[in-house]
C-alpha angles and dihedrals in degrees: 000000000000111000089234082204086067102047131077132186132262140192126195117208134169082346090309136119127224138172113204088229137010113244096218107043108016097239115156125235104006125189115226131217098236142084136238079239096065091059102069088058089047091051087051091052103276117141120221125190108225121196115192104233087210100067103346106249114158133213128175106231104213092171141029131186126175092283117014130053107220103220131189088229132082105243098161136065108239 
């Protein structure tokens, strides 16, 4: 089972990825620095440090699926 508290969504558009909001500092619509690409080595166990451009704050993605980003980090309350 996937801890919710640790995933976070994610939305791919024109080769780019977006979250609708940053966990960490509530900013809409952020661009992150990483490629649809990169994905596809997340999803075969591959870990990927992610730092949010809008305040900096940094999680490690172990998983992907089609919708959500499994972090190590607790981004939820819950």
């Amino acid at each position: 089972m996937i801890p919710f508290e640790r995933a976070w969504p994610y939305d791919i558009q024109m080769k780019d990825v977006y979250v609708p909001s940053c966990p960490f500092c509530g900013a809409d619509n952020v661009l992150l620095p990483l490629r649809p690409a990169e994905l596809k080595d997340i999803k075969t166990g591959k870990k990927r440090l992610l730092v949010f451009p809008c305040c900096h704050g940094r999680v490690t993605v172990v998983d992907a699926d089609a919708d959500y980003l499994l972090t190590d980090t607790k981004l939820r309350k819950g």
